[in-house]
C-alpha positions in Angstrom: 137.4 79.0 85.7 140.2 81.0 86.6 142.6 82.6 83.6 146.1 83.5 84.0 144.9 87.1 84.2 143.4 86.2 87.7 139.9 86.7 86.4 137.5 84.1 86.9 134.9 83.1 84.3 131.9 80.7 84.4 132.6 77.3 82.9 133.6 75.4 81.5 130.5 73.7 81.6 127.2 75.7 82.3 124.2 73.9 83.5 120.9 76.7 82.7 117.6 75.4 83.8 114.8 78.3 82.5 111.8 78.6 84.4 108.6 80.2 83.8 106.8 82.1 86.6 102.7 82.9 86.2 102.8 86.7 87.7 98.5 86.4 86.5 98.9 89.7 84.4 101.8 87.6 82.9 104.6 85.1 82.6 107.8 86.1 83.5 111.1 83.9 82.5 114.3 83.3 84.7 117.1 81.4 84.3 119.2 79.8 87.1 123.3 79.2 86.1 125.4 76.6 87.3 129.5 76.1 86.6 130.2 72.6 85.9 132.9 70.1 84.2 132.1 67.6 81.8 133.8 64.4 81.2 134.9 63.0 77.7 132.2 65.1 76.1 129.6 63.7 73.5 129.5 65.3 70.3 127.6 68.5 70.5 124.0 68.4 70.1 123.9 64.7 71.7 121.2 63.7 74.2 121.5 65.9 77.2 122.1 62.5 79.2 125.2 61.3 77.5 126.9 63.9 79.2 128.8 63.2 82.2 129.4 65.7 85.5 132.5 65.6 87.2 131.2 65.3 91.1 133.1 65.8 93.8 133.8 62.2 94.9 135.2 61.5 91.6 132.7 60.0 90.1 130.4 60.9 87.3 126.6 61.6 87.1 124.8 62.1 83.9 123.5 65.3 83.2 120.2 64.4 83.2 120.1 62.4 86.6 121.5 65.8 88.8 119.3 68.2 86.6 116.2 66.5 87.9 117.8 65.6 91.5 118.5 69.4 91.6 114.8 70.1 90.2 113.2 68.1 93.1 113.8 70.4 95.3 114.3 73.6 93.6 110.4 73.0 92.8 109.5 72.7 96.5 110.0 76.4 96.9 108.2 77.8 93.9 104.5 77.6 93.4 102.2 75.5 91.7 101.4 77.9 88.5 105.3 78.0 88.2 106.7 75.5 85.6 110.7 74.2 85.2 110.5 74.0 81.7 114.1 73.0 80.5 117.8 72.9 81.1 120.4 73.4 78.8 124.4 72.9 78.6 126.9 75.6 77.5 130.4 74.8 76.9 132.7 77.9 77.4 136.0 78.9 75.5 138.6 79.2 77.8 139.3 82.3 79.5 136.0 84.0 77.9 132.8 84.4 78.8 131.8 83.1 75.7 129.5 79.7 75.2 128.3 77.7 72.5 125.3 75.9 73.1 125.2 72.0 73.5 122.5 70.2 74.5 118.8 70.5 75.7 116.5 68.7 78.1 112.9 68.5 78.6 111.8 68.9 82.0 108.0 70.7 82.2 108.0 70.3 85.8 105.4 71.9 88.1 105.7 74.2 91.6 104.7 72.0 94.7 104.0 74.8 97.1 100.8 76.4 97.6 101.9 79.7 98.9 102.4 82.8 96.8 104.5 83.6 94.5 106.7 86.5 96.4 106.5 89.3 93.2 110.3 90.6 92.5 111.8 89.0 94.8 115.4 87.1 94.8 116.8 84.3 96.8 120.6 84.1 97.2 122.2 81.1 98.4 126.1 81.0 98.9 128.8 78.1 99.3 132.5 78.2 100.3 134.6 76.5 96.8 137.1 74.3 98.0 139.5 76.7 96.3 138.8 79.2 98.9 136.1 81.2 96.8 132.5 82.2 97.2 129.9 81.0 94.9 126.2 82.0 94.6 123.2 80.1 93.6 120.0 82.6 92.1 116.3 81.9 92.4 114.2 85.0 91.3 110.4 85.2 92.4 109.7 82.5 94.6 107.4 81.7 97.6 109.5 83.0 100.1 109.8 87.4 101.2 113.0 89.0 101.8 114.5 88.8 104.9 117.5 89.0 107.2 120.7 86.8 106.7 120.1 83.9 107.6 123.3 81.0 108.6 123.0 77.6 107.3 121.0 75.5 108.6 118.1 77.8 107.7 115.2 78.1 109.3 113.9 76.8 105.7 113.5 73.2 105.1 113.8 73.8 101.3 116.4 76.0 101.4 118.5 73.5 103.6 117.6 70.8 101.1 118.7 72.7 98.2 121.8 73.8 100.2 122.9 70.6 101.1 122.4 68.4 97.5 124.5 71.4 96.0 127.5 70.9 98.3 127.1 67.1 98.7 130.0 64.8 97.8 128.1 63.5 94.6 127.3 67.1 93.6 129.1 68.3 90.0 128.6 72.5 90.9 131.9 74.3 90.8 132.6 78.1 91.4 134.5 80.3 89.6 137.8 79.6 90.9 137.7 75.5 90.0 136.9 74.9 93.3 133.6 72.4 94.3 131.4 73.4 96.8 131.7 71.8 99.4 130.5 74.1 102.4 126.7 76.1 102.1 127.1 79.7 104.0 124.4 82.0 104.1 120.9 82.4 103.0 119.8 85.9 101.8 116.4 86.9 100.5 115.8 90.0 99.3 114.0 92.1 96.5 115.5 92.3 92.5 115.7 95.9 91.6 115.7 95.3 88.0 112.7 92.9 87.9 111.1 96.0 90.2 112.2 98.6 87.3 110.8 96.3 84.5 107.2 96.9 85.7 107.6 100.0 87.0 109.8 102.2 84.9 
């Protein structure tokens, strides 16, 4: 959210959904981040679905509902040895990029896609905020090799998918500035340099 400093930090809600990918010599973790709001918030450590996202139309979807809407088709485009273990919600101080942790959820949710898993590679999706901002969604290792920029609508069916629940009307995902999304840009798929150096250097 934006801070009278002009900076703009994550929050105030965070939405993390951790992930597990089976590279055979071994299991790398990643976690995917998504800015959110919350309505009249549960205690902490209540269950993850008695926590209400703001969407864009105004109304409210619990937590759990959109983490496994969102799931459905994030695990179209990872494969099957890769499991969607959890999500989690982080509430942020104000003007920080400091979270406290608040709730947990369950998912242990399997790849659907035969093809392989595309080894340090990173998927970049981005989204005009209503605000006027740009936000980005991350997806690290998945089925699909880097390639050149590519304008929504994708040549990807999953991609589109994914693109199109995040900047739906009943879609809670905010950018930075406060803004929802409301308007998916470009697709970018390319190779992580740091998940390169971590079995390389």
């Amino acid at each position: 959210m934006p801070s009278v400093d002009g900076t703009n930090y994550p929050g105030p809600w965070e939405l993390r959904i951790n992930y597990l990918v089976d590279l055979v010599s071994k299991t790398r973790a990643h976690q995917l981040r998504m800015s959110v709001d919350v309505d009249t918030p549960p205690d902490p450590g209540s269950d993850f679905g008695d926590y209400d996202l703001k969407s864009r139309q105004g109304l409210f979807y619990d937590a759990e509902s959109w983490t496994d809407a969102f799931v459905d088709k994030m695990k179209a485009i990872y494969k099957t040895t890769t499991t969607i273990t959890s999500a989690e919600l982080w509430l942020y101080a104000t003007g920080t990029y400091n979270a406290a942790f608040q709730s947990a959820y369950s998912i242990a949710v399997a790849g659907t896609s035969a093809s392989s898993i595309q080894l340090w590679s990173q998927q970049i999706l981005t989204f005009r905020s209503q605000n006027g901002g740009i936000a980005k969604i991350n997806f690290m290792e998945s089925i699909f090799v880097p390639a050149v920029l590519d304008a929504y609508p994708t040549s990807l069916t999953a991609i589109n998918d994914i693109f199109d629940l995040v900047s739906s009307l009943s879609s809670p995902v905010i950018a930075r500035d406060g803004g929802y999304l409301f308007a998916p840009l470009n697709y970018l798929s390319g190779q992580n340099e740091h998940l390169f150096k971590l079995d390389y250097r």
